[in-house]
N, C-alpha and C positions, 0 to 999 in steps of 0.2 A: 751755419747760423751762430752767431754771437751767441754766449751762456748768458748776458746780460737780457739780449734780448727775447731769449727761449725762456728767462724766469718771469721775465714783462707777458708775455703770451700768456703763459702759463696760471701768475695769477689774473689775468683778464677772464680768461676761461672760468675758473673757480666762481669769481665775480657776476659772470654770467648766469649762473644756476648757483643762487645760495641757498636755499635751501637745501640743495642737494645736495651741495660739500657738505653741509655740517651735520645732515644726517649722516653721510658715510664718512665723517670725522667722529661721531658720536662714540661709535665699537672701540674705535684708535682710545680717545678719553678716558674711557670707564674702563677698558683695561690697563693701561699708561697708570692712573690713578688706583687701580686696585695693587698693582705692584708697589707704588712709592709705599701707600698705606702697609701693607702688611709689611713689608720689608720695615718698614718703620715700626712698627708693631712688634716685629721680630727681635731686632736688634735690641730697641729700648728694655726688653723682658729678661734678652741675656745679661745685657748690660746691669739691672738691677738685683738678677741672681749674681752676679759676680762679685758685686758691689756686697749685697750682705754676708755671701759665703766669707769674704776677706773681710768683711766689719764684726765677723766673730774672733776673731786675733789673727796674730801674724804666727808664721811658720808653724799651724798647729800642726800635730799627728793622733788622730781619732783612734783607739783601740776599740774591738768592740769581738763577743764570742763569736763564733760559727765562722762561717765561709763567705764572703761577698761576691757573690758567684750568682750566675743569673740559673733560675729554679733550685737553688738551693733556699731547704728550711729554712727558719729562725732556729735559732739555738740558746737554750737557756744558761743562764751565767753562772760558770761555777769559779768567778772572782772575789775576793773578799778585800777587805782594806788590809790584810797581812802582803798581799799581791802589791799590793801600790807601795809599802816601803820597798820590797825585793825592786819593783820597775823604780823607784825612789833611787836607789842606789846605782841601777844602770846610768839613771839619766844623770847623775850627779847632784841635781838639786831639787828635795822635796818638796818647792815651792812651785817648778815646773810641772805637777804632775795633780792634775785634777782629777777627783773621782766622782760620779754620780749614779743616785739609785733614783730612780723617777716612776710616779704613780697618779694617774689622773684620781681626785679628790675632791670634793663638797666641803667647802671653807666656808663657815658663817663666823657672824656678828652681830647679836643681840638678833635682831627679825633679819634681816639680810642675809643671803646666800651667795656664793659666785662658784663656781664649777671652775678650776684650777688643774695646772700642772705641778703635785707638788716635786720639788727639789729636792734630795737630799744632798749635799756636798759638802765639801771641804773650806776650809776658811781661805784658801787660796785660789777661791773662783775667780774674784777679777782682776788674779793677776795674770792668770792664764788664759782670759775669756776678755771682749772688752764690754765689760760691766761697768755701767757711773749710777752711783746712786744720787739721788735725789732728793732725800731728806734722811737723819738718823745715818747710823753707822753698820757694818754688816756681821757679820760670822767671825768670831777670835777662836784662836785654837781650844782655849780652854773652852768653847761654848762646844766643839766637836768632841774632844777630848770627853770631858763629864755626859753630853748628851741633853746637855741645855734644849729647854723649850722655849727657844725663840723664833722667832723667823724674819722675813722678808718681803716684801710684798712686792707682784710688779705693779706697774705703774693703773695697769686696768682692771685689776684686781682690787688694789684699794681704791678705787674710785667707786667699784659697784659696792664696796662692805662701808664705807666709812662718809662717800662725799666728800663733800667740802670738808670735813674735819678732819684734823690731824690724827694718823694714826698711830703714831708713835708714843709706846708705851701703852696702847689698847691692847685688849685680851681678843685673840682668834680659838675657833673650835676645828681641828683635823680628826676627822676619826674619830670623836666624841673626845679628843684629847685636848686641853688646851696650851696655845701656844701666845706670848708675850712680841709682839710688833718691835722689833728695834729699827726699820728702819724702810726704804721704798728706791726702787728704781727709776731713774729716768726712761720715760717714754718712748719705746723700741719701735714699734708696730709688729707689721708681720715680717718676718724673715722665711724664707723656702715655705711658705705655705703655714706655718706655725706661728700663733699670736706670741709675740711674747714678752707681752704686757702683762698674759694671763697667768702668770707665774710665781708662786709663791720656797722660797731658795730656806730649807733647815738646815741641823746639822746632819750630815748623814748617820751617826750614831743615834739621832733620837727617829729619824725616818724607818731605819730597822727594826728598832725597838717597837715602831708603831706599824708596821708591814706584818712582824712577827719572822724577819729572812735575815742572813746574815750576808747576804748575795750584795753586790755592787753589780751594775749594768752595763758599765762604760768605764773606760780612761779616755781623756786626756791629754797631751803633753805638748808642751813648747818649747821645742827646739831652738836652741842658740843660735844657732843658724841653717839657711838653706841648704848647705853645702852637707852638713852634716843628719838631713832628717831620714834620708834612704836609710842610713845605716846607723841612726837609731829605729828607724823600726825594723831592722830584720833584727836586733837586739833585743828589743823589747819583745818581739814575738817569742824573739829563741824561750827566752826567759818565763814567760806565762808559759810555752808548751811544755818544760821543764817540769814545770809546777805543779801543772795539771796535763798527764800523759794522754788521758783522753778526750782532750778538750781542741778543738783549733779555735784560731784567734786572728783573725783580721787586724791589718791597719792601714789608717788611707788618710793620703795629705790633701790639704788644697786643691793643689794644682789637680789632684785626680779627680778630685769629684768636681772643678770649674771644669776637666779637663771632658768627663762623660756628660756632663749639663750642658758644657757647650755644643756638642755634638748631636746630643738628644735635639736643643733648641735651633742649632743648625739644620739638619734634615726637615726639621718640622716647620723653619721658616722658608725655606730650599721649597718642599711641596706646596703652600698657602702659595709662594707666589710663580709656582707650575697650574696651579689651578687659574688663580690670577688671569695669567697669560695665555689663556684657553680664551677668554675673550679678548683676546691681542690679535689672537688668532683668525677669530670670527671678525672682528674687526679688518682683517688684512684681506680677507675673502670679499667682504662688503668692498672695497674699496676697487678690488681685481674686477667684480664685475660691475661697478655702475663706470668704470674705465673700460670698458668691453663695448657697454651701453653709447658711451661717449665718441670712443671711435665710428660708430654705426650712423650717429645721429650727425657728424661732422666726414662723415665721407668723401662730401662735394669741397667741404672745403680741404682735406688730406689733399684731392686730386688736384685741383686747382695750385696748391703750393710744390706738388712735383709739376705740375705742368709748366710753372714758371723759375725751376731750375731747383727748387728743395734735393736734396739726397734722402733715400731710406732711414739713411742714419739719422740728418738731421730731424727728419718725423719721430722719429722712436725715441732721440731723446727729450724730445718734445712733451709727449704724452707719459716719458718716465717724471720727468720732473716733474708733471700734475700731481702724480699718484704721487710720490716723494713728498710732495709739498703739502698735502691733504694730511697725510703721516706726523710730516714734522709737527705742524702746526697741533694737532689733535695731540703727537707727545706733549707740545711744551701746557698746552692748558690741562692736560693728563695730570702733567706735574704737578701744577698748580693747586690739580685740586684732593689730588695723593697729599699735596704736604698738608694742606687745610684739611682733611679729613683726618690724620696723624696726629694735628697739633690739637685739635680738638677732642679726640680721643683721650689723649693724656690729660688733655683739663679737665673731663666734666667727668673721670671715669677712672678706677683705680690702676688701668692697664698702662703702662709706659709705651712710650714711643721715641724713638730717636730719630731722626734724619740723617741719613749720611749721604758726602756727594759723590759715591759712585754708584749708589741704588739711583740718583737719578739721571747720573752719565748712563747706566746700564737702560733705565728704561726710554730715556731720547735714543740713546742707540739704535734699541730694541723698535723703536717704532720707525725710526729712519730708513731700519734694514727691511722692516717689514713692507714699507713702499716701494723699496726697488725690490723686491722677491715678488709682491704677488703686482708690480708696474709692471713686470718683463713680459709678462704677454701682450696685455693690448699695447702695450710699445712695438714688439715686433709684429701683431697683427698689421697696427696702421702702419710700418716702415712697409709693408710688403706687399699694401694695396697696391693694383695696377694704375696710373693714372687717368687712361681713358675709361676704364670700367666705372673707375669711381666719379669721372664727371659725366657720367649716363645716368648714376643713381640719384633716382626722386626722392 
């Protein structure tokens, strides 16, 4: 039998009982579709952790106390700003070298409140960091240096203290201490789960002074280049463990933490669409038996087409191509409606979603394969009917 004419049979057949193709294309759909989706879902998530890890600056290197080690403590800071000229001088330029002490805080203004992350840092946060202010000017050395009470506001912080009005040059309260507005961030959102709108940026000199610690939390640092960041931070570690003989001290680039995120978000987009495909499954089941069912109900006619010269073979591929076709067809509207559930998610809902075109090479595949896996039985059931048995059956 001509392929031409086996795929003409074939959709006739389907034609013949619609209803029941498209119920047992229905499983094929909703899993076809549940794969595009989350795989879309998956990707768009990494993609936008990636996106903010890298729109925090280029070639950063994070220092930070203790061990990053999985079931290891936290470890309290026994860094000071004497530590950041010593890593100051490794790195060669003290404007690469950022430090921060940070304290969640209750910042008012006259009757208004907003619950903040305050800052304490250095006057060379956004050159180290990509910070764009928005209105006003930010942190001068001399406002570190003395322990100036100024601040920063982020973008959703002075929205909730001020409104509509301009904050610059208005008085804030930290800690019953007050601090003078120079100036506001442009609008961030959230980055890795942290608002950070919500943010109000001192000097770190006046944040100690108002913590009552002489501790720093964190470094910082921006490497010149890619090539050279391994081996500033085994220097920069040398150098703090030096300092402090019984302290350890982490440090971690970029790439490390796109590089565990990716992986964490890998597996976990890996299993959504293992579950996914559990109705791909059921789906493929549905399809093996209402093709079981189909050879049963067409017997006479199996017999009748060996009787008039058909081969086994030609039967078996006959009724594969049903099931294959039942498959394809259930992937491609799968697809269809994977992607319309993906794009939708991203619009009306803060989750991303990306498409990409080998999630849906992978899921037409995957339904393709699944027709000829579970077509191969009633294919070779009906190739191996007897012909005279089968034109006796009523």
């Amino acid at each position: 039998m001509r392929v031409a004419e086996a795929w003409r049979v074939a959709l006739d057949a389907l034609r013949a009982n619609r209803l029941r193709s498209v119920l047992t294309m229905l499983g094929v759909v909703i899993g076809v579709a549940a794969v595009v989706a989350l795989v879309g879902i998956g990707t768009g998530t990494k993609g936008q952790i990636e996106q903010q890890v890298e729109g925090l600056g280029s070639n950063l290197l994070l220092v930070v106390p203790g061990r990053l080690e999985a079931g290891s403590a936290p470890a309290a800071s026994t860094m000071t700003l004497d530590d950041v000229e010593a890593v100051a001088r490794v790195v060669g330029d003290r404007d690469r070298v950022a430090a921060t002490i940070a304290s969640g805080e209750t910042v008012r203004a006259g009757s208004r409140s907003a619950f903040a992350s305050m800052q304490g840092v250095l006057d060379n946060t956004p050159t180290v960091f990509v910070r764009r202010l928005d209105r006003g000017s930010y942190l001068t050395r001399t406002d570190v240096t003395t322990g100036r009470r100024v601040a920063v506001l982020g973008a959703g912080t002075a929205t909730t203290l001020f409104g509509d009005r301009d904050p610059i040059g208005r008085q804030i309260t930290i800690g019953g201490v007050r601090f003078r507005v120079i100036g506001t961030f442009e609008r961030l959102g959230q980055s890795l789960g942290v608002d950070r709108d919500s943010e109000v940026h001192v000097p770190v000199t006046a944040a100690q002074r108002l913590l009552g610690t002489e501790r720093i939390d964190g470094l910082a640092i921006r490497a010149p280049d890619r090539e050279r960041i391994n081996q500033l931070s085994t220097a920069v570690v040398d150098t703090l463990t030096e300092r402090h003989p019984d302290s350890d001290f982490s440090a971690v680039t970029q790439e490390q933490i796109l590089g565990v995120l990716g992986d964490i978000l890998g597996v976990l987009t890996g299993v959504l669409a293992a579950i996914a495909g559990i109705s791909l499954l059921v789906g493929g089941v549905g399809v093996s038996n209402i093709m079981l069912v189909s050879v049963r109900e067409r017997t006479r006619e199996i017999g009748l087409r060996k009787a008039v010269g058909a081969r086994p073979r030609d039967i078996g591929v006959q009724f594969l191509l049903e099931a294959v076709l039942l498959t394809t067809i259930g992937g491609v509207l799968g697809m269809a409606l994977g992607v319309t559930a993906a794009l939708l998610v991203d619009a009306l809902s803060p989750v991303p979603a990306a498409i990409t075109w080998w999630s849906l090479a992978l899921a037409f595949g995957v339904s393709a394969i699944v027709g000829i896996i579970f077509g191969v039985v009633p294919a070779q059931r009906a190739g191996r009917l007897d012909p005279v048995v089968a034109l006796r059956t009523e």
